[in-house]
Structure formats: structure tokens, C-alpha cells
C-alpha positions in Angstrom: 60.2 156.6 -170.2 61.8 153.2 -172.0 65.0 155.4 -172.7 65.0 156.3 -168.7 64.2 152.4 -168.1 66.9 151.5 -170.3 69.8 153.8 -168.7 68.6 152.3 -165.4 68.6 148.5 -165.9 71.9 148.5 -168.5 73.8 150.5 -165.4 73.2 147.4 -163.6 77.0 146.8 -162.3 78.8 146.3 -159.6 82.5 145.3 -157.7 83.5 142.4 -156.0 87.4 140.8 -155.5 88.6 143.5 -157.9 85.8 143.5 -160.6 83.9 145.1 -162.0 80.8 142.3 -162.9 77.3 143.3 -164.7 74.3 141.8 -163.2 72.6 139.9 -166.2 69.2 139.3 -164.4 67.1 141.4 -161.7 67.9 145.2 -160.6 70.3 146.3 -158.7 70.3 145.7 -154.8 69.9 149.0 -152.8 69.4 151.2 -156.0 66.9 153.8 -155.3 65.0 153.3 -158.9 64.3 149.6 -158.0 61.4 149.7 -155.9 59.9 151.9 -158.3 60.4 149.0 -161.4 59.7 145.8 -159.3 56.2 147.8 -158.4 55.6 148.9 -161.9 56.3 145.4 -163.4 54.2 143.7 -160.4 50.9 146.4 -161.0 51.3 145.4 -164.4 51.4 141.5 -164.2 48.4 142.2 -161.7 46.3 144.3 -164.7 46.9 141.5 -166.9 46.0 138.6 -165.1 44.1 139.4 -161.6 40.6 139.4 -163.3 40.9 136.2 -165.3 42.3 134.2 -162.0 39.7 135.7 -159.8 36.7 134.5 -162.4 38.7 131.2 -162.6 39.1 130.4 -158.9 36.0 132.3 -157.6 38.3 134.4 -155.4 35.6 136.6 -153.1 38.8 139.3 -152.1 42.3 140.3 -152.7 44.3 142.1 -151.1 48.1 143.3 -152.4 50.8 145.1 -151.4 54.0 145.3 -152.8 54.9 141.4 -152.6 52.8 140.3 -149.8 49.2 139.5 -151.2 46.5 138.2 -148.9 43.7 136.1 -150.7 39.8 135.3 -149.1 37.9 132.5 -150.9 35.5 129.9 -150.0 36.9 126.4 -150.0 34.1 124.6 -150.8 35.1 126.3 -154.0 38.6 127.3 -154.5 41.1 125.2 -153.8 44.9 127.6 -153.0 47.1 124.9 -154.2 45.8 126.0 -157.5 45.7 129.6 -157.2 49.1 129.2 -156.4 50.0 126.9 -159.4 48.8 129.4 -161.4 50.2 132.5 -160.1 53.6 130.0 -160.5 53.0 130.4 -164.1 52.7 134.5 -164.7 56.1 135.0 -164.7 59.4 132.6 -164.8 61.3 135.0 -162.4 58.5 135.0 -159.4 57.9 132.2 -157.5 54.8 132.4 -154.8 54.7 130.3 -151.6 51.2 130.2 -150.3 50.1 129.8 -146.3 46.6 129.2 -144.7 44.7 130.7 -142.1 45.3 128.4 -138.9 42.9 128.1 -136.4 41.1 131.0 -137.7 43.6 133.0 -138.1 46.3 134.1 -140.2 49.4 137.4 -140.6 49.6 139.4 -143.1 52.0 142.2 -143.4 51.8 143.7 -139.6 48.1 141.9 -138.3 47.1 139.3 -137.4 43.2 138.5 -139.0 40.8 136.4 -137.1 38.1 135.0 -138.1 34.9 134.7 -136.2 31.0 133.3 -137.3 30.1 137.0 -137.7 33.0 139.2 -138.8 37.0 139.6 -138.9 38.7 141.5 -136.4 42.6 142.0 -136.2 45.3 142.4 -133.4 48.8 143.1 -133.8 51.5 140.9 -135.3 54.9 140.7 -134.2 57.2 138.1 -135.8 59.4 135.7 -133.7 62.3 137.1 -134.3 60.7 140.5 -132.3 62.9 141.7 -129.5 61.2 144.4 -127.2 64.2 147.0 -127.7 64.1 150.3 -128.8 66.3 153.6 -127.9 66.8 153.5 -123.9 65.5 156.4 -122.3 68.8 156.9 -120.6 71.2 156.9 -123.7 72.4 160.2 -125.3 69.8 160.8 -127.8 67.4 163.2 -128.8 64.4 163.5 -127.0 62.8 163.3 -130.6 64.8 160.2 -131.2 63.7 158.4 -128.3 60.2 158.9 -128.4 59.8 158.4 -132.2 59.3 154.1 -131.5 56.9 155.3 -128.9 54.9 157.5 -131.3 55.1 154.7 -133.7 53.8 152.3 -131.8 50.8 154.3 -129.8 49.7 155.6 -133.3 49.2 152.7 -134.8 47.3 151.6 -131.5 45.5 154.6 -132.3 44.5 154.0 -136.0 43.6 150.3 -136.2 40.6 149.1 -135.2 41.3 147.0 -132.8 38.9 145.3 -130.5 38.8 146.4 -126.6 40.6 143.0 -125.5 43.2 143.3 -128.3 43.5 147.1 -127.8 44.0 146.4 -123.9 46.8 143.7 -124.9 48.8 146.4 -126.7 49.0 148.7 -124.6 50.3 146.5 -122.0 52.9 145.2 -124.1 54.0 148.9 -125.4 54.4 149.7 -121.8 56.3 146.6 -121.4 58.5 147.6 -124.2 58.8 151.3 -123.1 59.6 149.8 -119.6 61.9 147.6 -120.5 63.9 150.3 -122.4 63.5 152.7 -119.0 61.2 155.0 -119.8 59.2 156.8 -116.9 55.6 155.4 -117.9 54.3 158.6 -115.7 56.1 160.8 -118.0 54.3 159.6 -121.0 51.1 159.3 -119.7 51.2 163.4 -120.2 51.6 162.9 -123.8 48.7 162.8 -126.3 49.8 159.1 -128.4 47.7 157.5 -125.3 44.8 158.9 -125.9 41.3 157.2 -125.2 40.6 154.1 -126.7 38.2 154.4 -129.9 35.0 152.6 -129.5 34.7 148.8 -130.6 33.7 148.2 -134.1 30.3 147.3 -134.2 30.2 143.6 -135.6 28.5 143.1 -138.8 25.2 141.5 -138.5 26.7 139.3 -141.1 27.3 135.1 -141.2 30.3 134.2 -143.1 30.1 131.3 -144.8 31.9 128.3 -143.0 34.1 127.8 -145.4 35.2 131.1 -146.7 38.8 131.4 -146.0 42.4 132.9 -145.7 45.0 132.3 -148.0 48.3 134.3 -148.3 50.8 134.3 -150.9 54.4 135.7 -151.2 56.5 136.3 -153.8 60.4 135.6 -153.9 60.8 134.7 -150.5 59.2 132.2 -147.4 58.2 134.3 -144.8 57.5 133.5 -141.2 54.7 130.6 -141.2 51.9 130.1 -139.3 52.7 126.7 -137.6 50.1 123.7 -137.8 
């Protein structure tokens, strides 16, 4: 495995303006075996470290995937700026940016998480940058082409549990989107991705604590914020 890691990471090279340069620091851009390393070395640094931080900052849950990490706590006890400071310090080459929960809310990866006296319930989250395009119906592509967004989006409809108000929401803007892009809504109304609606979750007879929080932190990169 450390002979494999090595052949990888030394093969690190590429070409620009006519040369050939190595890349001292990182993996390569694009090469298939990167994800894999960046996971393993990010599991690991989590193995080492996520117990002792969570003791140290009282952290009630984390969540993590791949660089995205979303973080609940109680503020009357955990203050982020230090989580973050301290998650600053696990590694010289990743730096975390941290956001908070706004209004009772806050995004992480494709949700949006409120945050109500008695439970959480999500809806879904679509950056600013969104544009409501996908394959036209009318352009000369596979039937299986066209409809894959539309499968996409109804099945994840489908498998989160959504509330009845957010569930109504997206429907109406998938059918805006499918609309939009000139599909026959009649057509796919014959399909099964529409489907019933599940039932509601049932709350959680359950009172948060006033001050348990959101926090989310990501590594590398800012991502979209949630504006004050």
C-alpha cells in the first residue's frame, strides 16, 4: 500500500508552455487516485482528533462528508470561533471557514436544516448560482437522457423527508424546471418518479434547548454563505 501511495504522489507532473513541471505539494488535479488519498488522509486526521475536540468543545453532533462538515452544539457552551481555531491547527495544508445557522436555518451540502422549538426538518437547497435548465425536451437526445434530471430530481423528492409544505414547494418548482425546458407535464404525470407524497414525519415530542445550534465548517474553500 505505501509503495502504491508512493508511485501515485511522485507521478505527480504535469505540462505547461512547453514543460514539463512536478507538482511539489497536493495531488494531482483530475487524477482518478486523488479523491481516494484526500478521503483517506481526511478519515484519518478525523480518527485522530474528532473525539478529543468533541470532549473539549462539548460538541452534541457531527456530521462529515468528504470536506463539507456540519457541526450542532449548544452555545451557551461552545463557542465555533474556537472549534474552528482549533480545527485551523490539525493540519498546515487545510484551512476551515466556519458559517452559522441564520434565522434558524442553515445549508449543508444539498438541504437546507431548520430549526424549530420541537425538531429539525429540511427543504431543498439550491445555490444562487442555480439556473432552472436541464436537457430540452425537444432537442435530439435520448429519451433516457432527457428524463435522467427528471428522475434525479423526483427521486430525491421521493427519499427525503420532507415536510408536506416543503414537499408541495418542490414539486412546483420541478414542474417549473421541467416546464421551462418543454416538457409535456401530462406526459410525466404517467410515470412512477411522481408518486404519492410520503406521510409527514411525526415531530419529536422533544424541546431543543434554546441555544443548541448550527455550525458548518469547510475545508479549502468559502462556499456560498448564508447572508446576515
Amino acid at each position: 500500500m505505501l509503495n502504491w501511495y508512493d508511485t501515485i504522489t511522485k507521478q505527480n507532473y504535469f505540462s505547461n508552455k512547453d514543460k514539463t513541471l512536478i507538482q511539489q505539494d497536493g495531488l494531482a488535479m483530475g487524477a482518478p487516485t486523488s479523491g481516494i488519498i484526500a478521503l483517506l488522509f481526511l478519515q484519518n486526521s478525523e480518527d485522530a482528533h474528532l473525539i478529543h475536540l468533541s470532549n473539549k468543545h462539548k460538541i452534541v453532533t457531527y456530521f462529515q462528508y468528504v470536506d463539507d462538515t456540519l457541526i450542532i452544539y449548544n452555545s451557551n457552551h461552545t463557542d465555533i470561533d474556537n472549534i474552528q481555531n482549533d480545527f485551523n491547527t490539525l493540519h498546515p495544508n487545510m484551512k476551515f471557514t466556519a458559517e452559522t445557522e441564520t434565522n434558524n436555518k442553515g445549508n449543508f451540502l444539498d438541504v437546507t436544516i431548520h430549526r424549530t422549538p420541537t425538531n429539525w426538518k429540511i427543504s431543498i437547497h439550491r445555490k444562487p448560482s442555480f439556473t432552472d435548465t436541464i436537457i430540452p425536451y425537444s432537442s435530439n437526445h435520448p429519451a433516457q437522457h432527457k428524463y435522467a434530471a427528471v428522475r434525479f430530481l423526483y427521486n430525491r423528492l421521493n427519499t427525503y423527508h420532507l415536510h408536506k409544505e416543503e414537499y408541495n414547494e418542490e414539486v412546483n418548482t420541478i414542474r417549473g424546471i421541467m416546464l421551462n425546458s418543454g416538457f409535456p407535464i401530462h406526459t410525466h404525470t404517467r410515470h412512477p418518479p411522481l408518486g404519492m407524497p410520503p406521510p409527514p414525519p411525526t415531530p419529536r415530542q422533544k424541546n431543543w434547548h434554546p441555544h443548541t445550534k448550527m455550525g458548518i465548517l469547510y475545508i479549502h474553500r468559502q462556499r456560498d454563505h448564508i447572508y446576515h
